[in-house]
C-alpha positions as CSV (number, residue, x, y, z in Angstrom):
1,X,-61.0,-10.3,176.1
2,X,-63.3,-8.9,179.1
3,X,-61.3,-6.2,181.2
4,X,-62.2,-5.7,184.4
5,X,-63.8,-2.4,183.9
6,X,-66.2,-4.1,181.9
7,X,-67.0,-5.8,184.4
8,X,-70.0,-5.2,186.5
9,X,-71.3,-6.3,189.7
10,X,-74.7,-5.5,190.9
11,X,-74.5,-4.6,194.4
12,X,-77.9,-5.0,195.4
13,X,-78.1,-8.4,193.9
14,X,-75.0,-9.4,195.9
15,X,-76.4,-8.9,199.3
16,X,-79.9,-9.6,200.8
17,X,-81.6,-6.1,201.7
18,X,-81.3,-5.2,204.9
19,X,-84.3,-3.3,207.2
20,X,-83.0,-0.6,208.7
21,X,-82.4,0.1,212.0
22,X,-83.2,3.6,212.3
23,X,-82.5,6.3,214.7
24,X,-83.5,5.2,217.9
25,X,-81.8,1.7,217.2
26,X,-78.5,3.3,216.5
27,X,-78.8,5.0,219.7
28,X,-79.3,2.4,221.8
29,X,-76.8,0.2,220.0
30,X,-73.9,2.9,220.7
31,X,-74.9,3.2,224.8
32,X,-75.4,-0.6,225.1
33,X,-71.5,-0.7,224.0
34,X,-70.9,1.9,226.1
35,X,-69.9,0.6,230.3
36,X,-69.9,3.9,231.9
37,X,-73.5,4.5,229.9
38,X,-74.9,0.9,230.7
39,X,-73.3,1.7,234.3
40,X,-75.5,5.1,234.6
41,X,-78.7,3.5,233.1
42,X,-78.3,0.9,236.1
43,X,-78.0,3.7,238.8
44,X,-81.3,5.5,237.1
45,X,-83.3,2.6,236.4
46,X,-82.5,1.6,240.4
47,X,-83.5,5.3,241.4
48,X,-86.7,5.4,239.4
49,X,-87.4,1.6,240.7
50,X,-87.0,2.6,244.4
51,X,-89.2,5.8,244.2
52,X,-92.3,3.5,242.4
53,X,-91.6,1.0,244.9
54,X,-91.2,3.7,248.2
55,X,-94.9,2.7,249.5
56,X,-94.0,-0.7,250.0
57,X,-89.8,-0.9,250.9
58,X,-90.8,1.9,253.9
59,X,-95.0,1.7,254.9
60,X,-94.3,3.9,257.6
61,X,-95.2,7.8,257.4
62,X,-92.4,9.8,258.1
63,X,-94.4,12.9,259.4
64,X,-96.5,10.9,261.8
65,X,-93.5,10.3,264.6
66,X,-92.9,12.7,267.3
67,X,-88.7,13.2,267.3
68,X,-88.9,15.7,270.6
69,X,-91.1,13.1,272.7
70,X,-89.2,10.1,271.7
71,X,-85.6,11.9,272.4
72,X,-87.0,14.1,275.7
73,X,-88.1,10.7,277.3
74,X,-84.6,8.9,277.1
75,X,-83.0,12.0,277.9
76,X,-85.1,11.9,281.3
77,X,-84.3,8.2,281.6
78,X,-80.4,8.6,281.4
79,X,-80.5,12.0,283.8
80,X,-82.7,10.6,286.2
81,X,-81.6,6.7,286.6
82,X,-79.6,5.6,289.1
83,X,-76.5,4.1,288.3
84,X,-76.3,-0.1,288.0
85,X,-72.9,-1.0,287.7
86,X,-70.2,-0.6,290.2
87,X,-68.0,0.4,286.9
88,X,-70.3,3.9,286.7
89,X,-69.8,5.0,290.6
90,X,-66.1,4.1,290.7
91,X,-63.4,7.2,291.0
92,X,-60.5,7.3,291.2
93,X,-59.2,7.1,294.8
């Protein structure tokens, strides 16, 4: 009679080999089960995305405009117009 300890079971006959997945893979396995890591990645890739893509979302060149013109000139506008609505020369009586 066979006892059990007699008996032996060849593991690596038992299951198919398996490739494996190395480093890297491991990695990215634990941060792909990982929300607040997946969440992060997301906010990154959109960053990086945006900056390759800045040429095109905004053409314009953001040192070409002239602030103090642009801002004197609708200064002069609300100093020197006269008013339009009875609602701005009304006072209180």
């Amino acid at each position: 009679m066979a006892l059990l300890s007699d008996i032996r079971i060849d593991a690596s006959a038992a299951l198919p080999p398996r490739a494996s997945r190395g480093y890297w893979g491991s990695v990215l396995r634990r941060l792909l089960r990982d929300p607040v890591a997946v969440a992060a990645g997301c906010v990154i890739l959109t960053i990086v995305l945006a900056a390759i893509f800045a040429p095109w979302i905004a053409p314009g060149d953001p040192y070409r405009g002239a602030m103090l013109r642009r801002l004197k000139r609708s200064a002069m506008r609300s100093i020197c117009s006269a008013p339009t609505s009875s609602a701005a020369t009304w006072s209180p009586g």
